[in-house]
N, C-alpha and C positions, 0 to 999 in steps of 0.2 A: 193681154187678156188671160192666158192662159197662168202667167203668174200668179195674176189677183186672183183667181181661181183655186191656185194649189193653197196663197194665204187665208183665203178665206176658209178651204178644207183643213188649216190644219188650229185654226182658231174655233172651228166648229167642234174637231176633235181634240183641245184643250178646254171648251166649256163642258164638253159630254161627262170629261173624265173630274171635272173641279165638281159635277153636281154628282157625280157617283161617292167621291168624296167625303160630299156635304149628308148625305142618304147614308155611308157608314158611321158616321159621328153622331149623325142623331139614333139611327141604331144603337150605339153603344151609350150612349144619353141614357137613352131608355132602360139598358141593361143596369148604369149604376144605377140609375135610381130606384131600379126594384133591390138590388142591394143592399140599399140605404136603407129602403122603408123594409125588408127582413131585417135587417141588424137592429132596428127599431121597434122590432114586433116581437122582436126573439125573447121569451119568457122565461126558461131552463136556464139552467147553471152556466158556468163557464164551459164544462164539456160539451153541454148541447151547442152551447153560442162557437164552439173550435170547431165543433164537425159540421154543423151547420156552413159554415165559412167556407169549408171547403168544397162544399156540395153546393151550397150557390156559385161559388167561383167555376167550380166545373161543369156547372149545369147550364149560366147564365152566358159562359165565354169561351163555351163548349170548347174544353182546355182538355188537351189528351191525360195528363194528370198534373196533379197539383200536390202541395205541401206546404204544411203549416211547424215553422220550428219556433220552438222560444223559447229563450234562454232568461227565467225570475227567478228570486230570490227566493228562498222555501218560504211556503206558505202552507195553511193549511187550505186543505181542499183542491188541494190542484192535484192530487194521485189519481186520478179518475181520468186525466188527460196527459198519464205518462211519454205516452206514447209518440207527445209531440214536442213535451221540455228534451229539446235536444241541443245545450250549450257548443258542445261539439262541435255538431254542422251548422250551425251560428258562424262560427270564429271560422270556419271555410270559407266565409265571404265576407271577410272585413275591408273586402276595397268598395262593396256595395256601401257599408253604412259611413264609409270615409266620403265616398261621392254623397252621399243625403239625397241619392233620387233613386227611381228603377232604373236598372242596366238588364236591357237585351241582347242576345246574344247566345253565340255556344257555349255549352259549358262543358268544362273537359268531366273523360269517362267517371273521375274519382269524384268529382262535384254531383256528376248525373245520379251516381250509384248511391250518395250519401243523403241526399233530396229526395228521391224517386225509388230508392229499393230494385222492389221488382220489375217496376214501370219503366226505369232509367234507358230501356232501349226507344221508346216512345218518345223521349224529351230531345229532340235534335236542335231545338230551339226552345228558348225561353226566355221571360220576366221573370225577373226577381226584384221582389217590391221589400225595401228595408220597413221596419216596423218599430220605432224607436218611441218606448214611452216614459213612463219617470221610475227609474230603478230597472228598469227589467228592457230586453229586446226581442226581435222576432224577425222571421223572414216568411215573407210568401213567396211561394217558387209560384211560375205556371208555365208549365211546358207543352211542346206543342210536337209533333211528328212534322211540321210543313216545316223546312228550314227558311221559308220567307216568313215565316209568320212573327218571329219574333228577332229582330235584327239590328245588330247596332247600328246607332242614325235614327231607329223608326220615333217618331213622338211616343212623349209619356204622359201626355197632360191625363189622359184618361186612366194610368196604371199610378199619378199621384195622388189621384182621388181616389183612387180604391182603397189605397195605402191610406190614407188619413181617416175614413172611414173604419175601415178595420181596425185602424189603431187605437181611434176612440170609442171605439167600441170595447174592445179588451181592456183599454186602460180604465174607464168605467166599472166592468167585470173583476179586475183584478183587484181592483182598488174596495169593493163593494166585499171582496175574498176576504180581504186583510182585516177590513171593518169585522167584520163576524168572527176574524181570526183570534182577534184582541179580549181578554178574559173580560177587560171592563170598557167595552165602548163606552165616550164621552157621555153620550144621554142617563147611559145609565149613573154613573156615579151624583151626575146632575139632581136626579129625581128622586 
């Protein structure tokens, strides 16, 4: 009796924990999807749509800091969002875009300091979500002060959607850069 008892308490206490689970996942449901529908809403240039980005990602997945780098090809109109073409610290994580998913995890102090700056003592954990579009690349960092919070093993399902999200969205943006870059868009020579 006393067995069935301990099995039944510890199956009660594997449902409690599978529906706490279920209550984070649709929590974070909820957060891409207000993501989605800003990166859908977003009106302003490519600068607004880069700082934008980052201020939802740190506001929606209350991320101790975050970072946006990317590494395109000159364009015009992107000097406005200097601050984040950073080829450099791109190429510091080329086993993320060799993997093609987010990798969590620690990142050593030179990774932390080149991502994060001044924040880099905040990041003891992170996602780094690859951004790979047609001609050009990118990383989203998001770090985290909890060292559980972002851990190799943890799922990514939810940090691949962010990534695909973001990335077409910038790819859109960039692509939209280049149009206007062009002395003769197609329409016009057309008409």
């Amino acid at each position: 009796n006393r067995l069935l008892r301990e099995r039944c308490q510890r199956q009660h206490d594997k449902l409690l924990e599978l529906v706490e689970i279920a209550r984070d996942n649709d929590r974070l449901a909820e957060r891409v999807q207000r993501l989605a529908l800003s990166l859908l809403d977003a009106r302003g240039g490519l600068d607004e749509l880069l700082h934008g980005v980052k201020a939802i990602v740190r506001d929606e997945f209350k991320a101790d800091c975050v970072a946006l780098c990317l590494a395109v090809p000159p364009i015009v109109g992107l000097s406005a969002v200097g601050e984040l073409l950073r080829p450099d610290v791109v190429g510091l994580f080329e086993a993320v875009f060799r993997a093609g998913r987010p990798q969590c995890g620690r990142l050593s102090r030179e990774q932390a300091e080149a991502l994060f700056n001044e924040s880099a003592c905040h990041a003891i954990s992170a996602a780094l979500i690859p951004l790979d579009g047609e001609a050009w690349r990118g990383l989203l960092a998001v770090g985290s002060s909890d060292v559980n919070r972002f851990y190799p093993g943890v799922g990514t399902l939810f940090l691949e959607r962010i990534g695909e999200l973001i990335r077409q969205a910038l790819q859109a943006r960039l692509l939209a850069e280049r149009w206007r870059a062009t002395p003769d868009p197609p329409s016009a020579r057309e008409g």
